[in-house]
N, C-alpha and C positions, 0 to 999 in steps of 0.2 A: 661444671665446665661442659659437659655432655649437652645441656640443653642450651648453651650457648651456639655450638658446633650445630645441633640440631636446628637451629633459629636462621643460622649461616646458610646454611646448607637450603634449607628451604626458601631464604630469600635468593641465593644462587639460582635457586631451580626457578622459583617465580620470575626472576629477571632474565634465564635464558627464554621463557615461553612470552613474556608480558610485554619485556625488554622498549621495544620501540613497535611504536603504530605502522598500521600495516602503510603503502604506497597510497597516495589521495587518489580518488577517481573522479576525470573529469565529468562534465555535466555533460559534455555533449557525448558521453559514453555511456551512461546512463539511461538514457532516449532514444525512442526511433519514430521515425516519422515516416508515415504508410498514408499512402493515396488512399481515400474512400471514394467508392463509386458512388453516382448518382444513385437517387431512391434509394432504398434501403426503411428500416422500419419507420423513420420518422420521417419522409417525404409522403406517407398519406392522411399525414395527422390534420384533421379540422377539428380548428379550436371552437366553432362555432355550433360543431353537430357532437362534441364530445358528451357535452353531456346525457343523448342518448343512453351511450354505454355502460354511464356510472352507477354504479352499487351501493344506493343508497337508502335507508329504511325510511328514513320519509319520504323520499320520491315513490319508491314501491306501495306506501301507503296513502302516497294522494296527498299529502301534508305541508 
């Protein structure tokens, strides 16, 4: 009988902690939306001259 009680008792305890899911949060509470200013890292990117920069072992060898 002891491990009955023991059984109780811990599902008691589990259902005070587990009980019910916490309050839903909505989605627009979740987000924020923030201005970005003009320029910034990708307003001087040329896709044209990129290749320049790249690290690549055939390029570095001519290949």
């Amino acid at each position: 009988m002891n491990e009955e009680f023991g059984a109780d008792a811990a599902a008691a305890a589990r259902h005070a902690r587990y009980g019910s899911l916490p309050e839903r949060i909505r989605f627009e509470d979740m987000t924020e939306e923030v201005e970005v200013a003009g320029g910034g890292v990708n307003a001087s990117y040329d896709p044209e001259g990129s290749w320049k920069s790249s690290s690549c072992l055939a390029l570095d060898l001519g290949l």
